[in-house]
C-alpha positions as CSV (number, residue, x, y, z in Angstrom):
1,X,-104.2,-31.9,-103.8
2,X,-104.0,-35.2,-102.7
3,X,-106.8,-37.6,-100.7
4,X,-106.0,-39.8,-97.6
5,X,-108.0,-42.4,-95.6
6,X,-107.0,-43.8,-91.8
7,X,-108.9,-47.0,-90.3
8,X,-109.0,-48.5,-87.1
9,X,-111.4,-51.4,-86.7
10,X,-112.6,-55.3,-87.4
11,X,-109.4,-56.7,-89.8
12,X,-110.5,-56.0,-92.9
13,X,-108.2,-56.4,-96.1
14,X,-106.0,-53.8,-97.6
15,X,-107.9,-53.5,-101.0
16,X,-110.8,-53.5,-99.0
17,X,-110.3,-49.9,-97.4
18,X,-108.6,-48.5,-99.9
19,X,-111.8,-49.9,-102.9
20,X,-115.2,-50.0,-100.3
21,X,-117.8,-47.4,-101.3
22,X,-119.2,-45.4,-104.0
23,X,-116.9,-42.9,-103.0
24,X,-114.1,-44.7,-102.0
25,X,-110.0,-43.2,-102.0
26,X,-109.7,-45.4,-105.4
27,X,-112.8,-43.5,-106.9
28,X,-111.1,-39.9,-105.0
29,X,-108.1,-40.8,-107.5
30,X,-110.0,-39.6,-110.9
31,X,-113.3,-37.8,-109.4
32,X,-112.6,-36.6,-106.2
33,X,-115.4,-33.9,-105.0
34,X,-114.0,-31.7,-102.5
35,X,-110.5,-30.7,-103.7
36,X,-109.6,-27.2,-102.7
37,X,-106.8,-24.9,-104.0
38,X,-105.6,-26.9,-107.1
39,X,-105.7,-30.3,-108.9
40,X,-108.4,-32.3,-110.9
41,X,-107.2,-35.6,-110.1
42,X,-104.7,-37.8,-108.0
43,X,-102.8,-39.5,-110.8
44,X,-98.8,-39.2,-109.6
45,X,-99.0,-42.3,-107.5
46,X,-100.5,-43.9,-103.8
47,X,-99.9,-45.8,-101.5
48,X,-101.0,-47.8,-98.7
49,X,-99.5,-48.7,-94.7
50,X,-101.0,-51.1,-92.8
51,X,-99.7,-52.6,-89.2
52,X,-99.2,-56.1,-88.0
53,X,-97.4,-57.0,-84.2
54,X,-97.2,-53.6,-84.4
55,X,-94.9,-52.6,-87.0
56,X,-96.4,-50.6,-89.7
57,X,-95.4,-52.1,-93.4
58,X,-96.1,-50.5,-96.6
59,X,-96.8,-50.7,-100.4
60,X,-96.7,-47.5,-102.4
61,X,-96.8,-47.0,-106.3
62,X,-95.4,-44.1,-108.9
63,X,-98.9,-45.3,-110.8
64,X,-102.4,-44.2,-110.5
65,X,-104.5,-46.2,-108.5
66,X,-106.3,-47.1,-110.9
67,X,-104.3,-48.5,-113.1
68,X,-102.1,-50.9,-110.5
69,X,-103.4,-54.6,-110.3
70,X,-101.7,-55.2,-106.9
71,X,-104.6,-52.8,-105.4
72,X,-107.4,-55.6,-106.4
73,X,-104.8,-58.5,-106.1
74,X,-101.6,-58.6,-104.1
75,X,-103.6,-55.7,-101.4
76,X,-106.9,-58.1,-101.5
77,X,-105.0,-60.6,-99.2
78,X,-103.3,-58.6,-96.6
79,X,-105.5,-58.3,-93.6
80,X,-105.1,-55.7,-90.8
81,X,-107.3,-54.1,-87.9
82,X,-105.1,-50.8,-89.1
83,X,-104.8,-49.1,-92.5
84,X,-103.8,-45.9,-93.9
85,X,-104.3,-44.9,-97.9
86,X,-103.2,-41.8,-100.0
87,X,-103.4,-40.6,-103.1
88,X,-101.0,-38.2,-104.7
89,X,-101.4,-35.1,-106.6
90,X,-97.7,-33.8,-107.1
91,X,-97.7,-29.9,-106.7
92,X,-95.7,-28.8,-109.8
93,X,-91.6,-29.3,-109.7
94,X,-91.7,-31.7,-107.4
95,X,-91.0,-35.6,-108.4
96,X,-93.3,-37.8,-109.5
97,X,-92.5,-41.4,-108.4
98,X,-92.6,-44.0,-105.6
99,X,-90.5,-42.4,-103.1
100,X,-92.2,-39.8,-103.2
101,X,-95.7,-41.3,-102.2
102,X,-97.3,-41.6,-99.4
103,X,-98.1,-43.4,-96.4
104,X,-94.2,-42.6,-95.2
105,X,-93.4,-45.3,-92.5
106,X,-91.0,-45.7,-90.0
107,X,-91.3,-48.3,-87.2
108,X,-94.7,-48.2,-85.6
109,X,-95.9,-44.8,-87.3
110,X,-97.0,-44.3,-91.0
111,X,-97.9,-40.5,-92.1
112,X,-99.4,-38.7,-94.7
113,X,-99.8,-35.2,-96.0
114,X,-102.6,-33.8,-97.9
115,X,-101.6,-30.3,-99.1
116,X,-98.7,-27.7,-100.0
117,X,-96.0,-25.7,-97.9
118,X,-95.7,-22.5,-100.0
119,X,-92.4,-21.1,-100.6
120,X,-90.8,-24.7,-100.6
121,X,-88.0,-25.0,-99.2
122,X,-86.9,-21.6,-98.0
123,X,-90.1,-21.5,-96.0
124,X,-89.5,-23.8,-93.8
125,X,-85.2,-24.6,-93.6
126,X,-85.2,-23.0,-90.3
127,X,-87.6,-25.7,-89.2
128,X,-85.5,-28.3,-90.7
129,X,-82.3,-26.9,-88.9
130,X,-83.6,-28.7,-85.8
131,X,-83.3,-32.0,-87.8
132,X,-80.1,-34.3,-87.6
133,X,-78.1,-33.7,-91.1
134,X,-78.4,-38.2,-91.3
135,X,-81.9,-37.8,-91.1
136,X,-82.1,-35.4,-93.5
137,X,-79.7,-36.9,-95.8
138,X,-82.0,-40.2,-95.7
139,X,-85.4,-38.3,-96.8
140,X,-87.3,-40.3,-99.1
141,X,-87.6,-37.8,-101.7
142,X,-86.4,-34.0,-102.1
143,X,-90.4,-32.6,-101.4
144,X,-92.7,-30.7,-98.9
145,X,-94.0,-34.3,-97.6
146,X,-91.1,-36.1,-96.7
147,X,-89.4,-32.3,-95.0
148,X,-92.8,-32.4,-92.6
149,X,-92.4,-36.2,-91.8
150,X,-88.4,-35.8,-91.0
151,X,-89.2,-32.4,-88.8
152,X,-92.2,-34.7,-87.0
153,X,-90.4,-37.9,-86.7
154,X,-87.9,-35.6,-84.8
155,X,-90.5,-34.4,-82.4
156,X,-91.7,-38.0,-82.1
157,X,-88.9,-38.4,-79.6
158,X,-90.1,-36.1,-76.8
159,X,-93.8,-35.4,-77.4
160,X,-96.6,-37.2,-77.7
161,X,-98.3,-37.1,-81.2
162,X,-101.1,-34.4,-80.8
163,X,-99.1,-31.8,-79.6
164,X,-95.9,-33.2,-82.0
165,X,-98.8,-33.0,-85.3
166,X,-100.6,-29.8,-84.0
167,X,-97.2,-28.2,-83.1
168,X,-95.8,-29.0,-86.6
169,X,-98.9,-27.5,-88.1
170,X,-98.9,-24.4,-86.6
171,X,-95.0,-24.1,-87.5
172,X,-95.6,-24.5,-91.0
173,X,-98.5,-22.5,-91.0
174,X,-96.2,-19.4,-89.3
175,X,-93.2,-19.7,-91.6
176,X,-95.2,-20.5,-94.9
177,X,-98.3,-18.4,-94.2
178,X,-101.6,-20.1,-97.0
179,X,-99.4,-23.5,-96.6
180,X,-102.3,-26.3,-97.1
181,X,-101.4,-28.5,-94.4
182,X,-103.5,-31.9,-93.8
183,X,-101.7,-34.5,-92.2
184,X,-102.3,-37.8,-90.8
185,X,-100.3,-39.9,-88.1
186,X,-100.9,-43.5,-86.9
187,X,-99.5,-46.2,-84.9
188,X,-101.9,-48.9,-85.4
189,X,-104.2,-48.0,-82.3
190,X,-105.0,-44.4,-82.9
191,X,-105.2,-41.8,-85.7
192,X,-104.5,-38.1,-85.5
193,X,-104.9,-35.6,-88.2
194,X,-105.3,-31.6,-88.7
195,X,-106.7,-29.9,-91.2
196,X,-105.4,-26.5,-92.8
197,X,-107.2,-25.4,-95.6
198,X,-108.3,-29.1,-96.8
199,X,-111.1,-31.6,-96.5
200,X,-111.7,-34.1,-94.0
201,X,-114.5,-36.1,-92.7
202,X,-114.7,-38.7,-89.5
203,X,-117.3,-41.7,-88.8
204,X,-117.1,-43.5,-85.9
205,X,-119.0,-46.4,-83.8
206,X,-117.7,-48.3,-80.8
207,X,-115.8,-51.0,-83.1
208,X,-114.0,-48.8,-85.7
209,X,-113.2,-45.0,-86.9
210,X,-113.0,-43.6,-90.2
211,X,-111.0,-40.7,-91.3
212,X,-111.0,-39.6,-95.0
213,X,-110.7,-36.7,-96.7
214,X,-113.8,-37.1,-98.6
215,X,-116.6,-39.7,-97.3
216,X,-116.0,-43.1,-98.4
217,X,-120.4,-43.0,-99.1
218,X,-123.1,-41.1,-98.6
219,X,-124.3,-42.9,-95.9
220,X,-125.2,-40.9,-92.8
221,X,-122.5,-40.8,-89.9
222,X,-119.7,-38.9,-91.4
223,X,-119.1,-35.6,-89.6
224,X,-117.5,-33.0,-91.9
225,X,-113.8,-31.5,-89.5
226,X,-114.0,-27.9,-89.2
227,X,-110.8,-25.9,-90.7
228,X,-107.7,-25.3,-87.9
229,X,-108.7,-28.5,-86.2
230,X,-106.8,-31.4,-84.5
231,X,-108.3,-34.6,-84.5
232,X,-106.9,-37.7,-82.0
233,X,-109.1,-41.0,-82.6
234,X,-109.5,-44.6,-81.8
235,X,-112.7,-46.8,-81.9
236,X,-115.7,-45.3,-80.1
237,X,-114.0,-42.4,-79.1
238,X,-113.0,-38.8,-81.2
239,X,-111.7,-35.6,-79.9
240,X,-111.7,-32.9,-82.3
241,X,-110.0,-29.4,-80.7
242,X,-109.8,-26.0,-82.7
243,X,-106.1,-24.6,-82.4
């Protein structure tokens, strides 16, 4: 159910991170290898975020990967020391189209979410109570993804972002109990991510940081992220605490 990639490092073009590797997020969209608890593929769209004078701007796409030209043209010439890629496998009744992709962006942050909240929506209204009705009315599209970025965006405002993502995690993971919950938060200098039930492997050297659901190659360097995990990273420097 859905693959994502963050990357902090050297400027390197859009296309580039999203198409680099035998094993790249582009080659995750028709043969991922370590997808857990349902879906093939990641057909129902993708997107990309990247970050310039730190605002975070995005593209995103209702099409596969694969079959969009902007991701080996238009993407090919934007160049950014920060970029985040998804790819979307749409747990069944819920829309398949742009909106509904990922990265999600709102001034300096972009998001993603690799996974499913069981029980959708019931499970987790009461966490959504806490959320102004505007920024609820203004959700990007009526799924799990977009609840989870309204309800973290809110807790933005008075937390800093590991204890916002790893708060939000173990929220969801009380009031929708086997809720796959994989998310992603960056602002352009550092990446944090949990994992619940899904994939995710780092690399890291003193100029950049890698975080993917799958490894990009087979190259050695990539450290697989144990389950119940938050991970805060920049270049040259990953913390990975159990929770």
């Amino acid at each position: 159910m859905c693959r994502h990639v963050g990357y902090l490092g050297p400027a390197r073009t859009v296309g580039d991170v999203l198409t680099a590797g035998p094993t790249s997020l582009l080659t995750q969209s028709y043969a991922p290898r370590e997808m857990r608890g349902g879906g093939t593929i990641n057909a129902d769209g993708f997107g990309a975020a990247w970050w310039s004078n730190g605002t975070a701007s995005s593209y995103r796409s209702a099409m596969p990967m694969w079959g969009d030209p902007a991701v080996t043209d238009t993407l090919t010439h934007v160049r950014s020391v920060a970029v985040m890629g998804a790819v979307r496998s749409a747990t069944v009744g819920m829309p398949v189209e742009r909106s509904a992709c990922a990265p999600f962006v709102e001034g300096r942050w972009a998001f993603s979410h690799n996974g499913v909240v069981r029980g959708w929506p019931q499970s987790v209204s009461a966490l959504a109570e806490k959320v102004p009705v505007e920024s609820l009315l203004r959700l990007a599209a009526p799924t799990d993804s977009a609840v989870l970025w309204a309800i973290l965006q809110q807790r933005l405002l008075d937390r800093d972002p590991a204890d916002a993502l790893a708060g939000l995690l173990a929220d969801v993971d009380a009031a929708a109990p086997d809720s796959r919950v994989n998310l992603l938060l960056g602002d352009g200098e550092s990446l944090w991510a949990t994992t619940l039930y899904h994939s995710l492997s780092v690399r890291y050297d003193e100029d950049s940081v890698v975080l993917a659901s799958e490894p990009l190659d087979d190259l050695p360097g990539w450290q697989q992220v144990p389950d119940r995990c938050l991970v805060s990273a920049r270049p040259g420097s990953v913390d990975i605490t159990t929770f």
